[in-house]
N, C-alpha and C positions, 0 to 999 in steps of 0.2 A: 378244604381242610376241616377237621374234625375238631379241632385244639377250644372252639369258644363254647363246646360243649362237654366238653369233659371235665372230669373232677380237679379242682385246683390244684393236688397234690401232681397229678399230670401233669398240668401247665407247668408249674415249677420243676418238677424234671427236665422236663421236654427243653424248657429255658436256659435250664442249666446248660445240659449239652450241645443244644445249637449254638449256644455261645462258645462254648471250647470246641466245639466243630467248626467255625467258622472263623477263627480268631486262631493266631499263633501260641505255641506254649509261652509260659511265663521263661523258660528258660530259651527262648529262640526271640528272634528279632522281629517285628512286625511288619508284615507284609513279607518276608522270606517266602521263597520256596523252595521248593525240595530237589533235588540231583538228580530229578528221574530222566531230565534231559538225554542222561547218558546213559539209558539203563538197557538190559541186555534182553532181546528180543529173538526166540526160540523161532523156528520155523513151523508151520501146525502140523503139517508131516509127520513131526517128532512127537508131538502132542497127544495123544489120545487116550482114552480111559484105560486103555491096557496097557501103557507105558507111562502115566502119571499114580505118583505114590502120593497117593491121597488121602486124608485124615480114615477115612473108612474106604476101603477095598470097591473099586468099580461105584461110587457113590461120592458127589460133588457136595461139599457142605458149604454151607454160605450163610454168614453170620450176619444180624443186626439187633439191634435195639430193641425194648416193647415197652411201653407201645409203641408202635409204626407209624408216624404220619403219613398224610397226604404232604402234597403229591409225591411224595418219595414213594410209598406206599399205599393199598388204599385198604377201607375198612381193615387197619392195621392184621391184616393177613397177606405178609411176604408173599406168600407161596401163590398166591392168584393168579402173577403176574402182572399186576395192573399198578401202574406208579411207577417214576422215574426211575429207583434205584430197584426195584423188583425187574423192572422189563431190560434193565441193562444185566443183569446178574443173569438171565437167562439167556442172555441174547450169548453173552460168553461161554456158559455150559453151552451152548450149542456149537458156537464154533469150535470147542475141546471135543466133542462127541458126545456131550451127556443128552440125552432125552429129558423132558420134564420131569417125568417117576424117578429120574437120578438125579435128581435136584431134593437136598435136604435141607432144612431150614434149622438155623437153633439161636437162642435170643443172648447175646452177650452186649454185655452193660457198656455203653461209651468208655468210661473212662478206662477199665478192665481189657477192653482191644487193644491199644497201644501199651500195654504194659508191657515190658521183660516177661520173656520167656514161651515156654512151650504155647500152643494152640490148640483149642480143641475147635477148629474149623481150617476150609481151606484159604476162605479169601471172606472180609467180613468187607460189606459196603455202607455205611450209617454217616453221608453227608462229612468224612473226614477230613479235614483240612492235610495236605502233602506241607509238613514242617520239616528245618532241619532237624530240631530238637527228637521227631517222634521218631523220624528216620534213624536215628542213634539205637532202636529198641526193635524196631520190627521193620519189613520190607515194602514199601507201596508200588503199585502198578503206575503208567502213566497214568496222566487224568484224563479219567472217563468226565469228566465236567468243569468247565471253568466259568464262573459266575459272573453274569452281567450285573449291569449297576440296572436299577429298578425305579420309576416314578411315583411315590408311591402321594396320593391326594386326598381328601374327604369329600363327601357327598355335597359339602358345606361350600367348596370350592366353587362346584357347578362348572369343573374342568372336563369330566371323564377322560373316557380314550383319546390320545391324539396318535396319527398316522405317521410323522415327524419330528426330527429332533428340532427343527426349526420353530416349530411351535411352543415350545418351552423355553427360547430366546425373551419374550417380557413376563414370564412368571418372578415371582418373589420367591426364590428358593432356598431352602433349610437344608446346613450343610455339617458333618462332623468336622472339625478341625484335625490337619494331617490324614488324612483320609485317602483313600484310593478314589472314593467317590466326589471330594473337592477335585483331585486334579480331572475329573470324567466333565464335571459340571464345568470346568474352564477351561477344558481344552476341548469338549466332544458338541456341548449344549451353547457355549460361548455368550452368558445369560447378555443381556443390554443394561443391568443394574450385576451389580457386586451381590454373589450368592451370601446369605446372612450365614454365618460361620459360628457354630457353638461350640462347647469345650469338651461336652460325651451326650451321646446317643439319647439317654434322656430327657436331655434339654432338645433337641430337635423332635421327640415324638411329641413332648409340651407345647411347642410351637407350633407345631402342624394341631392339635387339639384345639387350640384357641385360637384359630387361623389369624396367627403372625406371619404364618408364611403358605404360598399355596401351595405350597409341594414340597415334600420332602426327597432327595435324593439318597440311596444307599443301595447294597447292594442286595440281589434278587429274592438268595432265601431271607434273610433279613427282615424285607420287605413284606415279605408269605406268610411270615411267624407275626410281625405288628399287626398286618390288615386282621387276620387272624383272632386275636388275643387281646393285642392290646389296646385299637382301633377299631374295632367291627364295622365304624360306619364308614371304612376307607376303602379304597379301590387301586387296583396298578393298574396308571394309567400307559405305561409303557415300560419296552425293557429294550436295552441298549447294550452293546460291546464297549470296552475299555480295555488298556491295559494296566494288567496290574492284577486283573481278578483272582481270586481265592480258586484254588486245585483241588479238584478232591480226586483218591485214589482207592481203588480194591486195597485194602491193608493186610498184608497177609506176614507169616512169621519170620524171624528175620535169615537172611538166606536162604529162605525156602527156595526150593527146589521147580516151586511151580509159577514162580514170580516171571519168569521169561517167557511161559507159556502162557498164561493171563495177558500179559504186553502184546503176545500174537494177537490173540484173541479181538483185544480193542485195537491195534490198529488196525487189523482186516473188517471190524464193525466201521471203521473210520475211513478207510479205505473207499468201500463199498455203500457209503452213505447211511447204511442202518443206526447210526449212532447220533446222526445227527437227525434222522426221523423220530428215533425217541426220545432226541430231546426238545425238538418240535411237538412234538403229540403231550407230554406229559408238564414238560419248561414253560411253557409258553400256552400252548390249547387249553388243556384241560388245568392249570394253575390262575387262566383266566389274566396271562401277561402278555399281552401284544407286545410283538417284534417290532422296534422304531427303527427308519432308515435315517 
């Protein structure tokens, strides 16, 4: 990740929006998700560039953020291919029929993609959380992504990487109160001492700084953005499954027409395993998060 060198006003952006990316609207209930359980799924047959009506004619446009982080992105240039939410965005233009060269890129502001109304793109990807609030405005794909809860530790620990969840059984661990990530820490990790429970997020990056506790628990991007920015001497020492995790979806306009065909798309990425090899290579490899069994 690029975040602990770039300009502060970056960082505060970038803060901004991973937080309302990862977090329910104000107007929706927290930890909600979204209806796509039931959502309608085109055949790819039907799908292809000469029969999808597309923001521009024979040309896939695909919307995010700038800057672009890692590992969503890398050297925030979409178009490379390189980075979680670039190598899933292309992995779908291919299974619709677009080639690379029919892959266009165009940069719309977080908050501005879920708004009412028209689109000038066909499907933006920028880490969005599937709320029901946002669903009220625009249409999202299933989730191309469901986030693990994350280990996240200090060098100060003299923890690093562990291989299992059993090894996090006598750590002293720092936990948000109401959390998706309390119930992970007590039902997945099952500490031997009672996880130290605070009231917001702040108070547990405090704690993990001043090692009150040796590890903090939360979820994966989260975890990406503190090691990042707010911790740099921290490390993920592991990433684990739960339920309950945060969705993220293609957000594309509301009733669009291409929303069934995107859905192909990822399930046949899902299908065929390709979806969950880029979230191996990008999630986990190159974000530098070991998979905990």
């Amino acid at each position: 990740m690029k975040k602990s060198r770039l300009a502060p006003l970056f960082l505060s952006l970038f803060a901004f929006a991973f937080l309302a990316g990862c977090a329910s609207d104000d107007s929706g209930s927290s930890g909600e998700s979204g209806s796509t359980s039931g959502a309608k799924v085109a055949s790819l047959d039907d799908c292809t560039p000469e029969t999808l009506s597309t923001f521009r004619e024979g040309v896939l446009t695909v919307a995010t953020d700038s800057p672009a982080y890692d590992p969503y992105f890398e050297n925030d240039d979409p178009s490379n291919g390189k980075g979680f939410e670039s190598a899933v965005a292309y992995a779908v233009a291919d299974k619709l029929g677009f080639s690379r060269s029919e892959v266009e890129w165009t940069v719309v502001p977080f908050n501005a993609s879920y708004a009412p109304g028209p689109k000038k793109f066909d499907f933006d990807v920028n880490q969005i959380s599937i709320t029901p609030a946002r669903e009220k405005a625009v249409d999202f794909s299933i989730p191309y992504y469901t986030a693990n809860q994350a280990v996240l530790v200090t060098e100060e620990s003299g923890i690093g990487e562990v291989s299992g969840l059993d090894e996090l059984q006598d750590l002293n661990i720092g936990v948000q109160i109401g959390t998706t990530s309390l119930e992970a820490v007590e039902t997945e990790i099952e500490p031997s001492t009672k996880p130290k429970v605070y009231d917001n997020s702040n108070d547990v990056v405090t704690a993990l700084k001043q090692g009150q506790i040796d590890a903090a628990v939360l979820d994966l991007p989260t975890a990406i953005y503190l090691r990042a920015v707010e911790i740099p001497d921290s490390s993920i020492a592991g990433q684990f499954s739960a339920p309950g995790g945060d969705e993220w979806g293609a957000l594309l306009a509301k009733d669009s027409e291409l929303t069934p065909c995107v859905n192909a798309a990822l399930e046949a990425l899902k299908e065929d395993g390709s979806l969950e090899e880029i979230t191996r290579q990008w999630m986990s490899e190159s974000a530098k998060a070991p998979e905990l069994s």
